[in-house]
Structure formats: C-alpha cells, structure tokens
C-alpha positions as CSV (number, residue, x, y, z in Angstrom):
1,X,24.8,49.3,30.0
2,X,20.9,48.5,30.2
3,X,19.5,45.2,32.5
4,X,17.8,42.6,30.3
5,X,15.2,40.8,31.2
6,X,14.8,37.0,29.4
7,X,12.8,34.2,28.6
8,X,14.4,31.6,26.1
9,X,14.6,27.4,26.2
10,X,17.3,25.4,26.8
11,X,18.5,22.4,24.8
12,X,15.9,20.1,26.8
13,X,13.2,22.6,25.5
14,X,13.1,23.6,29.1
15,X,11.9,28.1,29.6
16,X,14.1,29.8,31.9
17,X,13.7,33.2,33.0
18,X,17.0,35.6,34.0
19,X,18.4,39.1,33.3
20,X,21.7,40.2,31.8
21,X,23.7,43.2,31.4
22,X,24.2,44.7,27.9
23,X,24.8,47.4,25.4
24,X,21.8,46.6,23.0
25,X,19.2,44.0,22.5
26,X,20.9,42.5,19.7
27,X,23.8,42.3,22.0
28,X,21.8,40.6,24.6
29,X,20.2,37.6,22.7
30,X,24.4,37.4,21.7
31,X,25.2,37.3,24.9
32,X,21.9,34.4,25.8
33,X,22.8,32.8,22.8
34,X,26.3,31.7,23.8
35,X,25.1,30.5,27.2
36,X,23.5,27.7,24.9
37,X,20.1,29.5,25.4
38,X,17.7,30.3,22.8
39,X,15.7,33.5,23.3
40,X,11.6,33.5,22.8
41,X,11.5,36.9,24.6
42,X,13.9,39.8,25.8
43,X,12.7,43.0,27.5
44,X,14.6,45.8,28.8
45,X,14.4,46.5,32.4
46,X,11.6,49.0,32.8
47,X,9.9,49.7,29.5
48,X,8.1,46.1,29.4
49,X,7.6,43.0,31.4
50,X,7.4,39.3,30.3
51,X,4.7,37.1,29.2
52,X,3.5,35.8,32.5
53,X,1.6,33.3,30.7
54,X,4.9,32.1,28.6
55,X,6.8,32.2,31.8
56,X,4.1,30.5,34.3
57,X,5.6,28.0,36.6
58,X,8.9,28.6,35.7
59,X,11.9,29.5,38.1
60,X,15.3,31.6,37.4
61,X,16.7,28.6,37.3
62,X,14.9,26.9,34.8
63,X,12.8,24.4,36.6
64,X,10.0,22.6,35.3
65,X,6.5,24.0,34.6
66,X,3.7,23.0,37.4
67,X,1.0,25.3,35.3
68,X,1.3,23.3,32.3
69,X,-2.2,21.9,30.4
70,X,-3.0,18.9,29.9
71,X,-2.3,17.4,26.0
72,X,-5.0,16.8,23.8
73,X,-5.7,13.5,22.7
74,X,-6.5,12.4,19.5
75,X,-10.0,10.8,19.4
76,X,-9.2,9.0,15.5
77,X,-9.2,10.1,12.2
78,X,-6.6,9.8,10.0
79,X,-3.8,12.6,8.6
80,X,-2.7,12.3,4.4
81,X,0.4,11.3,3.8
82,X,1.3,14.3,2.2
83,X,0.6,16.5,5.3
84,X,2.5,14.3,7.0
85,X,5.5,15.2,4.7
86,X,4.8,18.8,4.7
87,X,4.6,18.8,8.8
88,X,8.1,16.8,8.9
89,X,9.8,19.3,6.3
90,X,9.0,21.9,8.1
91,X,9.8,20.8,11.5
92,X,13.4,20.0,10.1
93,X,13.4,23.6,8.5
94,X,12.5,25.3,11.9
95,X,15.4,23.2,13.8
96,X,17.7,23.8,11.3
97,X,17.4,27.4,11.3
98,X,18.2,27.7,15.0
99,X,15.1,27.6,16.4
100,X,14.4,24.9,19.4
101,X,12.4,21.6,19.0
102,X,9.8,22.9,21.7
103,X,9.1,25.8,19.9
104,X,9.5,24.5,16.6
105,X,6.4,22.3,17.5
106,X,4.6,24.9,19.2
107,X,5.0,27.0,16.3
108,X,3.5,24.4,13.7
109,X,0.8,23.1,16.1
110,X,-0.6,26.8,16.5
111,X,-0.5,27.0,12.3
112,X,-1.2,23.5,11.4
113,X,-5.0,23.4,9.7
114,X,-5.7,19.7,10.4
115,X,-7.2,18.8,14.0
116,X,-6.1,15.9,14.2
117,X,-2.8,16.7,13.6
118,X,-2.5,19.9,15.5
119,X,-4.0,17.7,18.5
120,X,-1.5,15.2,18.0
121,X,1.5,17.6,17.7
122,X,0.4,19.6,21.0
123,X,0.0,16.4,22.7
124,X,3.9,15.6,21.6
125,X,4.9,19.5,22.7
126,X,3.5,18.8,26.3
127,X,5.3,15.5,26.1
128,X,9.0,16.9,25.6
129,X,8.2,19.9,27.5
130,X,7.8,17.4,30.8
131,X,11.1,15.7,29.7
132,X,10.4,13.0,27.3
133,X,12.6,12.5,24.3
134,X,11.0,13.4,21.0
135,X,11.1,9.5,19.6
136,X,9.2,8.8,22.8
137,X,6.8,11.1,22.3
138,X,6.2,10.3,19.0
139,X,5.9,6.9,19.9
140,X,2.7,7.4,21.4
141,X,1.4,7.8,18.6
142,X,2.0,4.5,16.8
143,X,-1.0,5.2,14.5
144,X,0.7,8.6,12.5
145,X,4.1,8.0,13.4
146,X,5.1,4.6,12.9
147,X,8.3,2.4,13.7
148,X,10.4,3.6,10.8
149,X,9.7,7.3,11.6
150,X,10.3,6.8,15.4
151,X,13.1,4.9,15.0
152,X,15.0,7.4,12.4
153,X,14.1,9.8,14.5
154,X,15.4,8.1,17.6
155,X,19.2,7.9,15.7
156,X,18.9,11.6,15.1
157,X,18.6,12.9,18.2
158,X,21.5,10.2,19.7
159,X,23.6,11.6,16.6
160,X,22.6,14.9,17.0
161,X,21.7,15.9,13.8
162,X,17.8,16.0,14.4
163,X,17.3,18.2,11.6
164,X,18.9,16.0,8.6
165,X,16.9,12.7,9.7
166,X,14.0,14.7,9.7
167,X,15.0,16.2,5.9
168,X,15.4,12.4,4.9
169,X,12.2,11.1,6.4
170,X,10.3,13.9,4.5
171,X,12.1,12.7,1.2
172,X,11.6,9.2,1.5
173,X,7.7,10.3,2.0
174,X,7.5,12.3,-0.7
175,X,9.3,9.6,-3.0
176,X,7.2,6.8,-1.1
177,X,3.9,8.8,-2.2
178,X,5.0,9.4,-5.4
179,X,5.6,5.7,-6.4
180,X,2.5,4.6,-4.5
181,X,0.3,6.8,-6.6
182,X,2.1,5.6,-9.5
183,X,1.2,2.1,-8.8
184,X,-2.6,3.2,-7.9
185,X,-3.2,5.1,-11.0
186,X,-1.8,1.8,-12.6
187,X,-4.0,-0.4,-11.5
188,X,-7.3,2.1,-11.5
189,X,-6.8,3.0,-15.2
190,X,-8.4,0.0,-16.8
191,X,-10.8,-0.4,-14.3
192,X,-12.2,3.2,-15.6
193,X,-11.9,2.5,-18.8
194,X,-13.6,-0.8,-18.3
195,X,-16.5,1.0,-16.5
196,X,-16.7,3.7,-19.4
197,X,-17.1,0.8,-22.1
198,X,-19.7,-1.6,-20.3
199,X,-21.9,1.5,-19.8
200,X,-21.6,2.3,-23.0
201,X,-22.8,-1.0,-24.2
202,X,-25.6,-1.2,-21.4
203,X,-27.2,1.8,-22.8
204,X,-27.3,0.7,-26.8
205,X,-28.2,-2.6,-25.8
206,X,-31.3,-1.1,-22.8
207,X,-31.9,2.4,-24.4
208,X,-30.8,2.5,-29.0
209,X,-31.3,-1.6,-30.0
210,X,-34.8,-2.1,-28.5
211,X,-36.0,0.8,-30.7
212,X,-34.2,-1.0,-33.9
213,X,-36.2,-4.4,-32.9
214,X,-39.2,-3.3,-32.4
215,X,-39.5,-1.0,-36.2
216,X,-37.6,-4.5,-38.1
217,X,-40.3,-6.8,-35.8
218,X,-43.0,-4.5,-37.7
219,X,-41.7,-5.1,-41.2
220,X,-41.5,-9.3,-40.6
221,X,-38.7,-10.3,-42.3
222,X,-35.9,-12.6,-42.2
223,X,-32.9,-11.0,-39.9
224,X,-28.9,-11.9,-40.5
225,X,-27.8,-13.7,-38.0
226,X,-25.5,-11.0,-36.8
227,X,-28.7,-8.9,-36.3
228,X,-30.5,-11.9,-34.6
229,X,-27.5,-12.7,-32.2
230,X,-27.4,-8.7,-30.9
231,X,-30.9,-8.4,-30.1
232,X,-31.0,-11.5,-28.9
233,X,-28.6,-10.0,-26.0
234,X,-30.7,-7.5,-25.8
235,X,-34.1,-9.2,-24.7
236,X,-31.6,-10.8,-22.0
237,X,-30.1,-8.0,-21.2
238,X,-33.5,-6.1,-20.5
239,X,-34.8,-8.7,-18.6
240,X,-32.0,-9.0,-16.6
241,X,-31.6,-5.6,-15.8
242,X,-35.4,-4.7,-15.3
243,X,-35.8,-8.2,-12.5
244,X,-34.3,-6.5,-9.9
245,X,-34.8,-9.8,-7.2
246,X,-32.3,-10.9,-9.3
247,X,-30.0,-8.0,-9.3
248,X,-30.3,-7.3,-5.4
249,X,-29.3,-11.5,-4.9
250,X,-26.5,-10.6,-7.4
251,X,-25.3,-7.9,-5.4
252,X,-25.5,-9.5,-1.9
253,X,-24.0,-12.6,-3.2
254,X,-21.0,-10.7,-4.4
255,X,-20.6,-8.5,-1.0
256,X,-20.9,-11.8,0.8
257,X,-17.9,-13.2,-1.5
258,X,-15.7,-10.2,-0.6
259,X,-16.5,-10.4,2.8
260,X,-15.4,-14.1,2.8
261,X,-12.5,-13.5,0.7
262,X,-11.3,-10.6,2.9
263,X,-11.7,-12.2,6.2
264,X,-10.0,-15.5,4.3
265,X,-7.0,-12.8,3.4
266,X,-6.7,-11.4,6.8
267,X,-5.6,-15.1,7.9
268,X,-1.5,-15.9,7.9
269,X,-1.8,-18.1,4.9
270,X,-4.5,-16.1,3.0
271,X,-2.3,-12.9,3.3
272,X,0.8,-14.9,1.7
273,X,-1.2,-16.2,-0.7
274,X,-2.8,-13.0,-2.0
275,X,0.3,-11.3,-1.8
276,X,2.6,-14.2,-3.7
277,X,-0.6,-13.7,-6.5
278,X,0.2,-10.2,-6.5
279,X,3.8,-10.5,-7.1
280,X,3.1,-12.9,-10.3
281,X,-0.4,-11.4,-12.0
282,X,0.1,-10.7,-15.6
283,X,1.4,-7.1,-16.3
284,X,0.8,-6.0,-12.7
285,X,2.7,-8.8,-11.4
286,X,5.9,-6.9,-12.6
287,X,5.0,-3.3,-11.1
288,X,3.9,-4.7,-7.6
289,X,7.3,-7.0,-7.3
290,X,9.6,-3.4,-8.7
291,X,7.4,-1.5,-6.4
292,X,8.1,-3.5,-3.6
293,X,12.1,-3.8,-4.4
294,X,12.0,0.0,-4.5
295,X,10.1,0.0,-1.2
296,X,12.7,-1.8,0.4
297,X,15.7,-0.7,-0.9
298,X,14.6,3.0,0.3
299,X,13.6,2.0,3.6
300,X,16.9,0.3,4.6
301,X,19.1,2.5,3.0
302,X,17.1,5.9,4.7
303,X,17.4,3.9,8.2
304,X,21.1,2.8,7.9
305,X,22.2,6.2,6.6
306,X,20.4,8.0,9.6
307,X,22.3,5.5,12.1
308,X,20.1,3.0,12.6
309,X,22.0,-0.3,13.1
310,X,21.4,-2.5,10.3
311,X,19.6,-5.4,12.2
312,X,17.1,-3.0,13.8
313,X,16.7,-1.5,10.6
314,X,15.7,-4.9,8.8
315,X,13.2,-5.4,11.3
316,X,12.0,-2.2,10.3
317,X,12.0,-2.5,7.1
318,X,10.3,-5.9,7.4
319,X,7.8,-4.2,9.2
320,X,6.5,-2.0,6.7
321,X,7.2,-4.2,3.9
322,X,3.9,-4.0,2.7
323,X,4.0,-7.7,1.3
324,X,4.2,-10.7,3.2
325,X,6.2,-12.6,0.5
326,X,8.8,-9.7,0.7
327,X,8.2,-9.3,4.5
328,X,9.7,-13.1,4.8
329,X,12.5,-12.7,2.3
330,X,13.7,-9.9,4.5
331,X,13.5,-11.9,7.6
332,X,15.6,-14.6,6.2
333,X,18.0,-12.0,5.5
334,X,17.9,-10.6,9.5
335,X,18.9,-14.0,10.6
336,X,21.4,-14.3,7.9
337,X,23.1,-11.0,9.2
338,X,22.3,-11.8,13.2
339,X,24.1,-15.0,12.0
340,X,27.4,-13.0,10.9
341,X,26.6,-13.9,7.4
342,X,26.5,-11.0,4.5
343,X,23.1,-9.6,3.4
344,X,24.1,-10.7,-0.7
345,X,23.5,-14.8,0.4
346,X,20.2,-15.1,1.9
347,X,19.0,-12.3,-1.2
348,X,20.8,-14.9,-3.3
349,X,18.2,-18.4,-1.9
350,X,15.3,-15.6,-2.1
351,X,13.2,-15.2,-5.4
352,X,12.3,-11.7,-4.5
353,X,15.2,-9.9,-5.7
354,X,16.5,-9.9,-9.0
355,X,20.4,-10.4,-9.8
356,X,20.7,-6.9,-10.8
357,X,20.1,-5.7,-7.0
358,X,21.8,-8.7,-5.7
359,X,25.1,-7.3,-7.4
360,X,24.9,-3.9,-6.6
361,X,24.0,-5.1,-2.9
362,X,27.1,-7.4,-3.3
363,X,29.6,-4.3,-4.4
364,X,27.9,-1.6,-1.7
365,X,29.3,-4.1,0.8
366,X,32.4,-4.9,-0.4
367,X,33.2,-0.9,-1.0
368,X,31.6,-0.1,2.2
369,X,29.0,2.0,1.1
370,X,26.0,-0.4,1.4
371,X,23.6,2.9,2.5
372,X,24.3,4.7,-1.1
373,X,23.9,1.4,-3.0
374,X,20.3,1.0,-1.5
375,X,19.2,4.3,-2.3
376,X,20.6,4.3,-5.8
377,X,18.4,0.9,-6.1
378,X,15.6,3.0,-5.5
379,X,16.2,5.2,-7.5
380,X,16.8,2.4,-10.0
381,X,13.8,0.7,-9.4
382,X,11.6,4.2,-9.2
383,X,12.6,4.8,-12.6
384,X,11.6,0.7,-13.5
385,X,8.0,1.8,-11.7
386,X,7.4,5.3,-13.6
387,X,8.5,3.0,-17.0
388,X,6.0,0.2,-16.2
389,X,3.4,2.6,-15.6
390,X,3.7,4.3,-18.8
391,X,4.2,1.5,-20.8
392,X,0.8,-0.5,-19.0
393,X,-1.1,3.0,-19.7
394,X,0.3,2.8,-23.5
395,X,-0.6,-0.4,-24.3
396,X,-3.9,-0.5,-22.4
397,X,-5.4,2.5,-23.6
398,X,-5.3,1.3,-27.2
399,X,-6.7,-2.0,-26.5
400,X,-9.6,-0.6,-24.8
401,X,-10.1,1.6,-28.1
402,X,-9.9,-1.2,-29.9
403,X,-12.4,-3.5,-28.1
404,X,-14.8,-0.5,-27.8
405,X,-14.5,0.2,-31.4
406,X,-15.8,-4.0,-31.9
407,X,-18.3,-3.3,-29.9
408,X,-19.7,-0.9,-31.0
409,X,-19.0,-1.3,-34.6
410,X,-20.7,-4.8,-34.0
411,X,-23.8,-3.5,-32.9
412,X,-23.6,-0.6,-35.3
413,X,-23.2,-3.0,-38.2
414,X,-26.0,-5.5,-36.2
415,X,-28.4,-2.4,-36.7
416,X,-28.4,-1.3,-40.5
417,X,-27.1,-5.0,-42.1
418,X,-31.0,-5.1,-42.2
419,X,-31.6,-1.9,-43.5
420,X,-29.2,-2.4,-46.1
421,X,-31.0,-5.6,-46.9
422,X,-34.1,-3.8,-47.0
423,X,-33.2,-1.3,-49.1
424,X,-31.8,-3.8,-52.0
425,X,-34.3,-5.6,-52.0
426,X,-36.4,-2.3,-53.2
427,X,-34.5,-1.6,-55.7
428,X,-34.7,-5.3,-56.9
C-alpha cells in the first residue's frame, strides 16, 4: 500500500489538502471520490509534491483560502447572446460530467476568448470560492446575467439539479435568439430592398436622364408628357440633391425628430403607446404580437419547470416581456393568481392572447401539466413566427420587383417615347 497525497474540492467548491492509503492511483481518487471529494490533484508520497500555488492558504481540513486574488471587475462592454449560450452549455456539460462548479468555472474562464466575459466569470469563481452561492454571484452581475437566469439558476441549486437548469437556460437562449433573428431579418428586409430601389432611381434620375434632356433640349421639339413629367423630376431632383444647406437642415431636422420621438418613447405612456402600435402595424403587427406570445409562453414554462414558483416566475416573465402592452397583461394575470384565481381568466379579459393559447393554458391546468403546455405554445407559436417570416419575405420580395420594374420601365419608356417619335417622323 503507497501514501497518497491530495488536493480535490468539496461540494461548497472549497480545496482540501490530505493523504490516503492505497493500492494504485486509480484506486485512490476511488477512495477520495466516495468521501464526496472531487480530486484536481493526487501525488504519491515521494515521487512529486503538490501545487503549492493550487493549495495556497489552504489547511488539511479544508479551510478557506487567505491567499486568494482579488476578482476582476468588469469595466463595460457587452457579451453576444450567443456566447452567452455557448458559456451556459458548457458550464452545464462540465457539472454534469462530474466535475465541480469551482472548477468548472475556472476551467472556462482560463479558455473563454472574450474579456469581458472571462473577467466576469473569474469575478463569479472568487465569489463562490469565498462562500457565495452561484445565483448570488451571478447576481452581481445584473447586466449579463439577468433575473430569469439568476432566478432559474437559484431553483437549481435548491433542487439540486444545477446541471439540467443550466441545459434549459442554454435552450431557451438558443430558441430565444433564433426567433429574435427571425423577427430582425423580418423587419430589415424591405428596408434593404427599399434602399437598393431609391438608389437605383437617384442615379438614372442624377447620373442617365440629364444626358437624355440635354441631346432632346438640342433637337427643340415637342416632348410627351410622360417624357416631360420624368425630367421634370429630374431638374428637382438635381437641385435638391446638389443644395446641400438644404440637405444638411434635412438631416438635422430628422435627427432632432428621432431624438424627440425617442426621449417621448422612453416616457411611461410613450413606451405603451409605441409598443400597442407595434402589436397592430400592418403585416408586422402579426409577427411582433406571435413573437411576443412565444416569448412568454417560453419564459414561464422554462422557469416553472426548473422550480420556480409560478408567482415569482410571472414577475419574471413580466420582466423581460419585452413589450409593455404584454408586460401589463401579465401583471393582471400575477394578481389574478396571488388572488387564488386560475391563470386561464385574467388571459380571458386580456386582448394579448389568442383563444387558441387561452385553451391549451385552460387544459395544461386542468391536467396538471401547465409547464409542458407552455412550452408546446412556444413551440406553436415559433413555428407561427418562422411561417410569418417566410410568407412577409414571399410576398414582399415580389412587390418590390414589381415596383422597381414601374420605375424603371417608366423612366425607360420616358427616355426613347421621344426617340421613337423622332424616328417616325423621318420616315414620314
């Protein structure tokens, strides 16, 4: 039998030194192992000697660190959500393989590319390691990790099953991403194809008409009115676009008007009423309102599945409604609920939520499995988003075709009528 020498964590996250008696290494870390320990380090007695700097301040007994360095703090910036979902997949991945929380975060802080992220996660590492919980530590950091993810987190560890909360958060961010990308490329395709078509038309009407004008104002003759109406927006145009007093007034005018107007939407009633316009614009109108049901139904079936109690979790979920409209339907809801009332009446008085989610709501609670219902209204309703989204896409891209092809056919058309004219009259 060979002497051991040790260095593992406890459950706190805690390094404790010690040495044991066994046959093998393998049959050493066993031996830690079923103490409840998890080993970092194990070194037969006389052919090595442990990482002083690993084992610094630490006692036989496992008492706290004295030597330990002071966090990092994170001076700003701002982490992608999809790091954030790659950070939270693999923290769950490290805890569920065996490995401790402490080291887990060690581990992804020493690999993790991003600095603000790698400060923040060493800041939550130094955190546990002097006896915090891990939703406390995270909730110092209200501006990566915010009340849903603290919270979940928080009915993890009092559940003890860290690791699967963790596995749902990084779901629900990779679903949440998903359908916000959906919505974005949505609402940023026309405006493209919008861009594309005006400067189309600025250059024939700046750059291709003038030169038409000026060789029919040579040949002095009688224009069709077609002709006379496109070069007539032309002259205007090249005016316009050559006085540029007039373009830089323009321009601060309109940064002045979305300064107003933003500061006027920060207010209580300008955010309601921006987002209640949102909710009821043609063809968007529809995505924002599915987009925001999906949002919802996610959010408070993730939190009551991980074992957040379901009026905590409404205030979360009210939270990060992302719409004040929605936000207030969900409130009225909470004090439905705090009231002993079922969630299915107060979603009933709201205009929010269609009947469709109203009745599946209505049957998760009678069967008792309210959670599953949610999350299959996602589901649902992330399917409604991915539809709308191909449908607006479909039926905007030929449209723009179309208007382009008037436009330019107009112009087109506006440029030879007279050469056609011309030309007969030669032959006449």
């Amino acid at each position: 039998m060979a002497h051991f020498q040790y260095l593992a964590l406890d459950a706190k996250g805690e390094q404790t030194t010690g040495s044991i008696e066994a046959g093998s290494e393998a049959d050493a870390i066993s031996q830690i192992r079923a103490q409840g320990l998890y080993p970092t380090q194990v070194v037969e007695q006389g052919k090595g000697t442990l990482n002083a700097a690993s084992a610094k301040g630490k006692s036989s007994a496992g008492g706290k660190g004295k030597g330990k360095a002071k966090a990092k703090k994170v001076s700003g910036g701002k982490v992608k959500p999809k790091v954030m979902m790659i950070f939270t997949r693999q923290l769950a991945t490290l805890i569920d393989s065996g490995l401790p929380l402490l080291k887990g975060l060690n581990v992804l802080a020493k690999q993790e590319p991003n600095p603000v992220l790698k400060s923040t996660i060493t800041s939550i590492a130094d955190s546990v390691q002097g006896g915090s919980t891990f939703s406390e530590s995270l909730a110092q950091h209200p501006k990566l990790f915010n009340k849903l993810y603290v919270n979940m987190v928080k009915a993890g560890e009092l559940g003890g099953v860290l690791e699967v909360v963790l596995t749902r958060l990084a779901e629900y961010m990779e679903k949440a991403n998903k359908l916000k990308n959906k919505i974005v490329s949505a609402m940023v395709y026309p405006f493209i194809v919008m861009f594309i078509a005006v400067a189309i038309l600025v250059f024939l009407m700046v750059v291709v008409v003038p030169q038409f004008k000026k060789m029919f104002d040579d040949m002095d003759q009688e224009l069709p009115a077609i002709s006379e109406f496109v070069f007539n927006f032309s002259d205007t145009l090249m005016k316009f676009v050559f006085f540029l007093p007039v373009v830089v007034w323009l321009v601060i005018l309109f940064m002045i008007l979305v300064f107003v107007f933003n500061r006027w939407a920060s207010t209580k009633s300008g955010r309601e009423a921006v987002d209640g316009f949102k909710l009821k614009m043609p063809l968007l109108g529809d995505l924002q309102r599915k987009s925001a049901i999906s949002r919802f139904s996610r959010t408070l079936g993730t939190l009551v599945t991980s074992g957040v109690p379901i009026l905590q979790a409404l205030n979360i979920t009210s939270d990060t409604a992302g719409n004040v409209v929605v936000s207030k339907a969900i409130n009225s809801i909470h004090g439905a609920v705090k009231e002993g009332e079922s969630i299915v009446t107060p979603m009933s008085a709201s205009t929010v939520f269609p009947p469709m989610v109203i009745s599946m709501v209505d049957v998760g609670e009678e069967t008792g499995k309210l959670p599953d219902m949610l999350l299959k209204v996602a589901d649902v309703y992330d399917d409604e988003v991915d539809n709308a989204v191909s449908a607006l896409t479909s039926i905007i891209e030929p449209l723009m075709i179309i208007i382009l092809a008037v436009i330019v056919g107009t112009i087109v058309i506006a440029m030879f009528l007279p050469l056609i004219k011309m030309m007969n009259s030669v032959e006449q």
